[in-house]
C-alpha positions in Angstrom: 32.9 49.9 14.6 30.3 50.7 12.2 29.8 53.5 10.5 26.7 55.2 9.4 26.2 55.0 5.8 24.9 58.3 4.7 28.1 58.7 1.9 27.5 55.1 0.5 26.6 55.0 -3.2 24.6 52.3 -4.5 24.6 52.5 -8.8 22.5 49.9 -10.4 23.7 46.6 -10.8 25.2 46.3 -14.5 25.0 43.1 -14.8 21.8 41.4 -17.0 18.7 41.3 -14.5 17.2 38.3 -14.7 13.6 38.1 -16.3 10.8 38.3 -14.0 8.3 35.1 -13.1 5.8 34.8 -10.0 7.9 33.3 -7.5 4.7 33.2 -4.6 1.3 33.2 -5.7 -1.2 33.3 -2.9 -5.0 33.0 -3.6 -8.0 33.3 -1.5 -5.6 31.9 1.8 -7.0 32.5 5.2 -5.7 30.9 8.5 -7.5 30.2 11.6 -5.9 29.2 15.3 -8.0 27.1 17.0 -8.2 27.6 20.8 -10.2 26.8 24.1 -11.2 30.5 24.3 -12.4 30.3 20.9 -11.3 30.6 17.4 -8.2 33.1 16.2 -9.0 34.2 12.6 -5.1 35.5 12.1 -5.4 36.3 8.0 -8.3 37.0 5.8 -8.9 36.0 2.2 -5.2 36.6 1.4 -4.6 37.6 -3.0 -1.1 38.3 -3.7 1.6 38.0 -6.3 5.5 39.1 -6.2 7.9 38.7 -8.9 11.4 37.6 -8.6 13.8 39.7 -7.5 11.1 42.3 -6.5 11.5 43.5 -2.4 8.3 43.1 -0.9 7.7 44.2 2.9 5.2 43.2 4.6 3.7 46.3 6.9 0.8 46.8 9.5 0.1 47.2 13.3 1.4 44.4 15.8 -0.8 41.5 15.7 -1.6 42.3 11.7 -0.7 38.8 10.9 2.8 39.9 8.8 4.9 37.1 10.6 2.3 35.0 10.2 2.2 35.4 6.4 5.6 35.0 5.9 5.4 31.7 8.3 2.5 30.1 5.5 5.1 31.1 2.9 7.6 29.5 4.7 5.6 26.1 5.2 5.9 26.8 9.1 2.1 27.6 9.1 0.0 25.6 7.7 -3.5 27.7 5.9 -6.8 26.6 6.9 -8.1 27.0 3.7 -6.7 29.0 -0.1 -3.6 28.3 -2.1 0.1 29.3 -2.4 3.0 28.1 -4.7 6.5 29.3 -3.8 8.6 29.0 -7.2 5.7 26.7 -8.9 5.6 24.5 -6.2 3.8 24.4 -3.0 4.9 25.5 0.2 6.1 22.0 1.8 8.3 21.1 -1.3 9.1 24.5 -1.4 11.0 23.9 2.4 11.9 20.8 1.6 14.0 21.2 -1.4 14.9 24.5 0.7 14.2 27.3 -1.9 14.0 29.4 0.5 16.4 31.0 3.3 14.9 32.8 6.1 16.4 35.3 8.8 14.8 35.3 12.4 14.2 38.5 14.2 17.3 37.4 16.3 20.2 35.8 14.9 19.4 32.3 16.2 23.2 31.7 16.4 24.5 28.6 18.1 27.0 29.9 20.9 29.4 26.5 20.9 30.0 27.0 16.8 32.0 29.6 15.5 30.6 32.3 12.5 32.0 29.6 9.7 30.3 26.7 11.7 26.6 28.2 11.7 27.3 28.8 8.7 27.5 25.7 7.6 25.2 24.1 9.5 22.5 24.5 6.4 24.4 22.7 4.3 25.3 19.4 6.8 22.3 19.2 7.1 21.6 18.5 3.6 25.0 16.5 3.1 26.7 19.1 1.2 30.9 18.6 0.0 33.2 20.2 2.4 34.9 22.1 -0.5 30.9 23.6 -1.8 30.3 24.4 1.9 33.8 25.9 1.9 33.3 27.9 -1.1 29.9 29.0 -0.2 31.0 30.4 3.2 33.8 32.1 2.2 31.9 34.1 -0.6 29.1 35.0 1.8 30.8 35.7 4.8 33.0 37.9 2.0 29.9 39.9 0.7 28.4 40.6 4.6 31.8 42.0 5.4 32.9 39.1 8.1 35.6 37.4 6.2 37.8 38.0 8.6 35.4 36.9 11.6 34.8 33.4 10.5 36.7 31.7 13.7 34.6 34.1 16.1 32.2 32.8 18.1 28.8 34.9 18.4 29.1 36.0 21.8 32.3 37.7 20.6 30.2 39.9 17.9 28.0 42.7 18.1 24.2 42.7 17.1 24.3 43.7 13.4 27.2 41.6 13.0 25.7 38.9 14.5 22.6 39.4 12.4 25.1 39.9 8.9 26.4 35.9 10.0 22.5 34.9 10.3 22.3 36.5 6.4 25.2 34.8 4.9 23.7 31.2 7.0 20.9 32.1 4.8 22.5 32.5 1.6 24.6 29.8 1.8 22.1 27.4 0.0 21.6 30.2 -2.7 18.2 30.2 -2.6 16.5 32.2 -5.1 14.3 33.9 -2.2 15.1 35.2 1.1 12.4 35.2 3.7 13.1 38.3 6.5 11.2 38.6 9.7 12.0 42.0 11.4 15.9 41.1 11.1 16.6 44.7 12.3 14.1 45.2 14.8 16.0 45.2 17.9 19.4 47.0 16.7 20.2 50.1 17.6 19.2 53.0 15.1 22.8 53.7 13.5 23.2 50.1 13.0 19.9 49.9 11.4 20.6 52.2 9.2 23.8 50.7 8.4 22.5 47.3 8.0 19.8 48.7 5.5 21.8 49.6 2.9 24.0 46.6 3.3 21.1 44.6 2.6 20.4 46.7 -0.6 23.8 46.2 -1.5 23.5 42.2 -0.8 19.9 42.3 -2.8 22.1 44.2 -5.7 24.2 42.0 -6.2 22.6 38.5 -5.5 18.8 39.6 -7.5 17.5 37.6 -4.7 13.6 38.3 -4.5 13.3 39.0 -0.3 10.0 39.1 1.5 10.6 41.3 4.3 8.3 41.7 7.7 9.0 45.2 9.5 7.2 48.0 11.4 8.9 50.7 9.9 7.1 52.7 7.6 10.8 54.8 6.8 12.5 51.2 6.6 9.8 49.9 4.3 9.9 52.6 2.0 14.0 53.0 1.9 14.4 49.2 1.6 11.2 47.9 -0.6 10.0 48.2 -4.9 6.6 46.8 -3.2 5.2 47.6 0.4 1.9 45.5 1.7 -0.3 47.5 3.9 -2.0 44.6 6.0 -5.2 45.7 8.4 -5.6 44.9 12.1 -6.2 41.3 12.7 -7.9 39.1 10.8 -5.1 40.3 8.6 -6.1 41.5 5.1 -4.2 43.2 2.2 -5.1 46.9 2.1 -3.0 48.2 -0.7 -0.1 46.8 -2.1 1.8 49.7 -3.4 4.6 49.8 -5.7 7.7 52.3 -5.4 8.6 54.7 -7.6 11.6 55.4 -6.1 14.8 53.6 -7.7 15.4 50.1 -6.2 18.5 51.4 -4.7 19.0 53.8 -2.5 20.7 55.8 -0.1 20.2 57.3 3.4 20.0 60.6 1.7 16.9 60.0 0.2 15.0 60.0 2.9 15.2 64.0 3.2 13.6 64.4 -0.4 10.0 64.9 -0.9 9.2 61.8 -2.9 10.7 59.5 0.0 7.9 61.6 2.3 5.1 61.3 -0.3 5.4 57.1 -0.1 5.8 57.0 3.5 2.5 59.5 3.6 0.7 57.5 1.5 1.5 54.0 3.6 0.5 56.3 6.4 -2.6 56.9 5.1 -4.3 53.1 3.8 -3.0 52.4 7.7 -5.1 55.4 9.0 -7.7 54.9 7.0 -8.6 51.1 8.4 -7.9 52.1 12.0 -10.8 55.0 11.1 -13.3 52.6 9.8 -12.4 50.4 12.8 
């Protein structure tokens, strides 16, 4: 089973990092759900910018608007009023020429395809070769660890398993950025912890740029090189703070003082709104 990772190393990639451009730039975007009891103002006058490859997560108190965010980058939401490019292009090309790869808060695995199938599924859907989807699959399902899981079906896997098949389905299109909407939210806290720096690792070695959603200040500062403190609905960016930690890490880090001095100070521009409130 798995193992917590508090020995793992994680060395900077030493391979050429790619040089940095705006992959989403949001201006000015608010949203607004309409409904019989009266209007839902979800996000407020939105300004943001992330670079590629950067890890951005997206934190604040349930009902913030984080999801919500990450659904307008996504082109599942559409904005009442504002801008946002994805890449240089907006949101709806963005999905359709699928730049993007996102991973649910559950795995959203179909139960009559094995791992290899879901995985695939992506790519029939945008008539990809058998021998790209074939290649694809097996490098992905190689780099979450399930290589030798491909015939399983996802009843027959655990949680974080489950969710590592839901990251390589994401993947498989190599996108250049990976959308993440509390992917570890409901796993148990070994296997969170586990999963954690498996996703550094993935982010290492791929120089994806992910926008992750979570509620954990600890996870947020262990996983992130940027962490977006959104109010209490309408949703608004507080602070968007950058880490001065190294953009890998390990468990071990969380037991040293500058680890506690981010997390204190993302505790802080959250305490500070709910006192103004």
């Amino acid at each position: 089973m798995l193992a917590v990772a508090e020995q793992t190393t994680l060395t900077e990639p030493s391979l050429t990092v790619k040089p940095k451009r705006e992959m989403i730039s949001v201006q000015d975007l608010s949203l607004v759900f309409p409904s019989k009891d009266g209007d839902v103002h979800a996000l407020s006058n939105i300004n943001l910018s992330i670079k590629s490859g950067d890890f951005i997560s997206f934190i604040g108190p349930s009902g913030c608007g984080k999801t919500t965010l990450l659904r307008v980058i996504a082109d599942l939401e559409r904005p009442t009023s504002g801008s946002l490019k994805v890449n240089g292009t907006d949101a709806e090309d963005a999905r359709l020429n699928r730049l993007y790869g996102y991973v649910f808060q559950a795995p959203a695995l179909l139960p009559w395809r094995n791992i290899k199938q879901n995985c695939a599924l992506p790519m029939e859907i945008s008539k990809q070769s058998d021998a790209h989807k074939n290649k694809q699959i097996d490098k992905y399902l190689q780099m979450v660890g399930l290589q030798d899981f491909h015939n399983k079906f996802p009843w027959q896997l655990s949680g974080g398993m489950q969710q590592r098949a839901s990251i390589a389905r994401a993947l498989c299109l190599n996108p250049d950025l990976l959308l993440m909407d509390e992917p570890f939210g409901a796993l148990d806290e070994i296997t969170r912890d586990h999963m954690n720096i498996e996703l550094l690792r993935i982010w290492s070695e791929t120089q994806k740029t992910v926008v992750f959603v979570t509620h954990s200040i600890d996870e947020a500062v262990l996983l992130s090189t940027h962490i977006v403190v959104m109010s209490p609905r309408p949703g608004r960016i507080l602070k968007v703070i950058e880490s001065p930690l190294p953009r890998l890490k390990t468990l071990a880090l969380r037991d040293r003082p500058e680890f506690h001095a981010l997390a204190s100070e993302i505790r802080s521009a959250l305490a500070h709104e709910h006192a103004i409130d």
